[in-house]
N, C-alpha and C positions, 0 to 999 in steps of 0.2 A: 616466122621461121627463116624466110630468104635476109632478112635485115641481120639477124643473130650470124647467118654464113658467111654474109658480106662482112661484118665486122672481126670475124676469128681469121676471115679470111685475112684483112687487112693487118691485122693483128702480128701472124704468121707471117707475111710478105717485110714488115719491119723489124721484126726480130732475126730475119733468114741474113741481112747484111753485114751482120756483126761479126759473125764467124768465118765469112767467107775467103777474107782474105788478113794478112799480118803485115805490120810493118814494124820494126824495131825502132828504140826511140833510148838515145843514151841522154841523160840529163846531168850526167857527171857535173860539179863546177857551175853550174845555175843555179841562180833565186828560184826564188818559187814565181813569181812575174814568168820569167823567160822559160823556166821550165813548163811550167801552163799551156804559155806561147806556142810552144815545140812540141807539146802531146799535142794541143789541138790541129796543127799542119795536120802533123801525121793521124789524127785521126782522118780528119778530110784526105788525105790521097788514101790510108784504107776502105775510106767507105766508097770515094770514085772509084776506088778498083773493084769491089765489091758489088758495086749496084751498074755496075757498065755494061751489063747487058738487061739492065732493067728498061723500061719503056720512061720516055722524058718526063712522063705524068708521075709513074712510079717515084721514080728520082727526085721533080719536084716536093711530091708528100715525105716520103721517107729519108732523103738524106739530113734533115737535120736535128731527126731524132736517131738516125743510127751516128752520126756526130757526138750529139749528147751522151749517148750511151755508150760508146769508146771512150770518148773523154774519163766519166765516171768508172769504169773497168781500170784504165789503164793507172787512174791514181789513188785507186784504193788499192790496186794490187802493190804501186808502190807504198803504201802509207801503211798495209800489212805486214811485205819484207822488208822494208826498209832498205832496199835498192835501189840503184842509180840508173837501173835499165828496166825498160819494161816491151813487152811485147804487144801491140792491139791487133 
């Protein structure tokens, strides 16, 4: 039972980052190389803004699946509208 809490819990603690904070990301005039490039910064500075008041263990485990998970958000959102901007 305490193993199942730790895990939902863990579960819940890397999904809480994703939403926490935005950063806009214009890819106007980029390849998809350079565009990639420029989601992934900017996922990295939403998720350090996001998890900055997490504990440095938190942050170790979790930022580079809330990474992962920004990334894939931001370019299937573009790859659904077909725009040039995206928000993560």
């Amino acid at each position: 039972m305490l193993k199942s809490l730790v895990i939902a819990a863990a579960l819940a603690a890397t999904a809480l980052p994703t939403f926490a904070a935005s950063v806009t990301v214009n890819i106007s005039g980029l390849d998809a190389k350079a565009a990639h490039a420029k989601i992934e910064k900017a996922a990295e500075a939403a998720c350090r803004m996001a998890m900055s008041e997490e504990s440095p263990v938190a942050q170790y485990y979790d930022h580079a699946a809330c990474v992962t998970d920004a990334i894939s958000t931001a370019e299937t959102k573009l790859a659904e509208s077909n725009r040039t901007m995206a928000k993560l």
